[in-house]
C-alpha positions in Angstrom: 110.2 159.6 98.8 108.0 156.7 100.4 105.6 159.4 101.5 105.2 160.4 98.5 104.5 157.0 97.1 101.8 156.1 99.9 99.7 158.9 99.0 100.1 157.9 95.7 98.7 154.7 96.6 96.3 155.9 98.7 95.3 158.6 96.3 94.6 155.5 93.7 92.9 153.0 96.3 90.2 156.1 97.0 89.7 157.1 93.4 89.2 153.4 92.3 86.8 152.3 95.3 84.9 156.0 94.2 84.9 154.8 90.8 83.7 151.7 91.7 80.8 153.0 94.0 79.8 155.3 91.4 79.6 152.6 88.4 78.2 149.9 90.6 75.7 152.3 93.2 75.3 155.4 92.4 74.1 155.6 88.6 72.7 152.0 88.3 68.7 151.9 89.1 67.6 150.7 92.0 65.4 147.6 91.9 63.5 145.8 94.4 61.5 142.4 94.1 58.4 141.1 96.2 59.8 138.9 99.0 56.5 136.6 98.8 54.5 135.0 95.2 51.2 136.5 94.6 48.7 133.4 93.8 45.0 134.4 92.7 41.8 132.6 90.7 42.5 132.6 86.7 39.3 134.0 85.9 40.1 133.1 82.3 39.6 129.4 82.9 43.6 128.7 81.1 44.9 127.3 84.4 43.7 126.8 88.2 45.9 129.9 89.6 47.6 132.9 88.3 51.4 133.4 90.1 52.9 136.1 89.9 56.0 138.6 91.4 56.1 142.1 91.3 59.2 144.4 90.2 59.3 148.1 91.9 61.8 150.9 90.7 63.2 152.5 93.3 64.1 156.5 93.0 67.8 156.8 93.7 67.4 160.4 95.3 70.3 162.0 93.4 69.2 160.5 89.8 66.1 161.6 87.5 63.0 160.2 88.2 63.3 157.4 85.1 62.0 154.3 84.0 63.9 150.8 83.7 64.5 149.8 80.3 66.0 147.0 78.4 64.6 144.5 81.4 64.8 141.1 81.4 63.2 138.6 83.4 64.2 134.8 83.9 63.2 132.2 86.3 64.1 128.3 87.2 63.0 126.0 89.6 65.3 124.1 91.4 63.9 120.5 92.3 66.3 118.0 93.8 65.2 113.8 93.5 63.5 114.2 90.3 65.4 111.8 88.4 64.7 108.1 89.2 67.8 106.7 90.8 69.4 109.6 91.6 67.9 111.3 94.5 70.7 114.0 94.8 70.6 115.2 91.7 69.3 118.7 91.1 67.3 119.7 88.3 66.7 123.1 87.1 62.7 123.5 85.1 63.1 127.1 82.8 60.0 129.0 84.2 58.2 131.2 81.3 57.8 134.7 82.1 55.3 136.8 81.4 56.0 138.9 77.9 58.8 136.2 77.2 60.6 137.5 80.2 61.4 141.1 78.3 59.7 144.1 79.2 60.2 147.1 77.0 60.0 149.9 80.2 58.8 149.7 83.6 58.1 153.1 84.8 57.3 152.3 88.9 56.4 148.9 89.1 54.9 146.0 87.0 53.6 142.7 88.0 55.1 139.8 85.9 53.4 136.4 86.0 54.9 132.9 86.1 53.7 130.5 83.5 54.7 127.2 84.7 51.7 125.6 82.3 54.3 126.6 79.6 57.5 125.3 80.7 59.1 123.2 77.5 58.8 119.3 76.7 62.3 118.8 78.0 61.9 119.6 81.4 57.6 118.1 81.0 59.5 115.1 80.6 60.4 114.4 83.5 57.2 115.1 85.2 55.0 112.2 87.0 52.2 111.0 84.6 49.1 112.8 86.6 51.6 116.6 86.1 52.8 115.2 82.9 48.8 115.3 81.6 47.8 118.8 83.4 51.2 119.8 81.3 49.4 118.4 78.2 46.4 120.1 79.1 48.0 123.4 79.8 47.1 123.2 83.5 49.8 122.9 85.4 50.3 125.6 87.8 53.8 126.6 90.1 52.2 125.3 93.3 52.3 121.3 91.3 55.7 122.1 90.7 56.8 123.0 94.0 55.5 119.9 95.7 57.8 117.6 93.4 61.2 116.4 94.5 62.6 118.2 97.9 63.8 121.4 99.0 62.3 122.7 95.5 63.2 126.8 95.2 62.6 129.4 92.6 65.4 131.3 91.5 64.5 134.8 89.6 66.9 136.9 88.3 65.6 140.8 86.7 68.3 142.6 85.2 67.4 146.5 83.8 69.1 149.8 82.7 68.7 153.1 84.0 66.7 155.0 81.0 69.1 158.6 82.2 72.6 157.0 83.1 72.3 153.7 80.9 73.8 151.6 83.7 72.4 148.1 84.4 71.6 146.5 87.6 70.8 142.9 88.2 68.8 141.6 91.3 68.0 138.2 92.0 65.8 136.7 94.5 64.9 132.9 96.0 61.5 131.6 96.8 60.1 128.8 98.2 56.3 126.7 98.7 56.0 128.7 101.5 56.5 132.2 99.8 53.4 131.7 97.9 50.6 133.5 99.6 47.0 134.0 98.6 45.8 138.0 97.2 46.9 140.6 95.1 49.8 143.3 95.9 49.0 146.4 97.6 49.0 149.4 95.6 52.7 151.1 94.8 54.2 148.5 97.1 55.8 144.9 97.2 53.2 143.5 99.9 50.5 140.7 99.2 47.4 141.3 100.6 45.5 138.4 101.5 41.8 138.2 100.0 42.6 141.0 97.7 43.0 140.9 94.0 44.6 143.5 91.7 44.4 142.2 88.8 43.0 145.3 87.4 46.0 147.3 87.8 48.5 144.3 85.6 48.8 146.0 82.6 48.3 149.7 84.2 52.3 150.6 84.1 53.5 149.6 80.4 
């Protein structure tokens, strides 16, 4: 009798953790996110600098080749001391996204910019008067941002379905003032390359 009732337990412990791998691994896309901020020239004269991250699907080898759908992209800055008179209070600035931070399909990768010249008069509020006029101006760029405060980070968080399975996957990822480096992203990959520029290939992958 207690035999039989551990391997009924064990029987359900290893069909729940196999549910589990399969509803959390093995149908949900795979997503990956550039470890370092890509800063190059705006040629369009709007601001100083563009910034921007880059997303990569990863194949999962036992699924279809598909795209991520249904992705969403969000991004705050973290800035601690911002607030006169209290130094350890932390403030987090809504970064605007590229697209409003919602991409319609991302079939191997996309590159998705960071607007700080667009964050919202709540958080411009609280900016310095030189910041709070490049804000006005629609200048302000990520790199002003970062160099506020202390231990400023940026917090992004991409969430996306698999197109085949319809299971989501959310990925989030931390950077800091030293993450930002200067050139584009190397083709198919996740890599800046310095004194490079790919801003050709931004809208390639709709």
């Amino acid at each position: 009798m207690a035999a039989t009732v551990f391997v009924g337990i064990a029987v359900g412990v290893i069909s729940g953790l196999a549910t589990w791998w399969i509803t959390a691994r093995a149908i949900t896309p795979r997503i990956k996110l550039s470890e370092r901020i890509s800063r190059l020239p705006d040629d369009s004269g709007v601001t100083p600098w563009l910034h921007r991250i880059k997303v990569l699907n990863v194949k999962r080898p036992w699924l279809p080749d598909a795209p991520l759908v249904d992705v969403r992209v969000t991004a705050a800055l973290r800035i601690q001391g911002l607030r006169k008179g209290l130094p350890g209070t932390w403030i987090r600035i809504r970064i605007p996204v590229g697209g409003d931070g919602q991409l319609p399909i991302v079939l191997q990768s996309r590159v998705v910019r960071l607007e700080a010249h667009a964050i919202d008069e709540k958080y411009a509020l609280f900016l310095p008067p030189p910041l709070l006029d490049e804000w006005k101006k629609g200048r302000l760029g990520l790199d002003d941002l970062f160099e506020l405060g202390s231990s400023a980070r940026l917090e992004v968080v991409i969430g996306a379905s698999h197109s085949y399975t319809g299971a989501r996957s959310t990925v989030v990822a931390t950077y800091r003032p030293e993450d930002v480096t200067d050139g584009g992203f190397a083709g198919g990959g996740l890599t800046v390359e310095p004194g490079t520029s790919d801003l050709e290939e931004i809208d390639a992958d709709p």
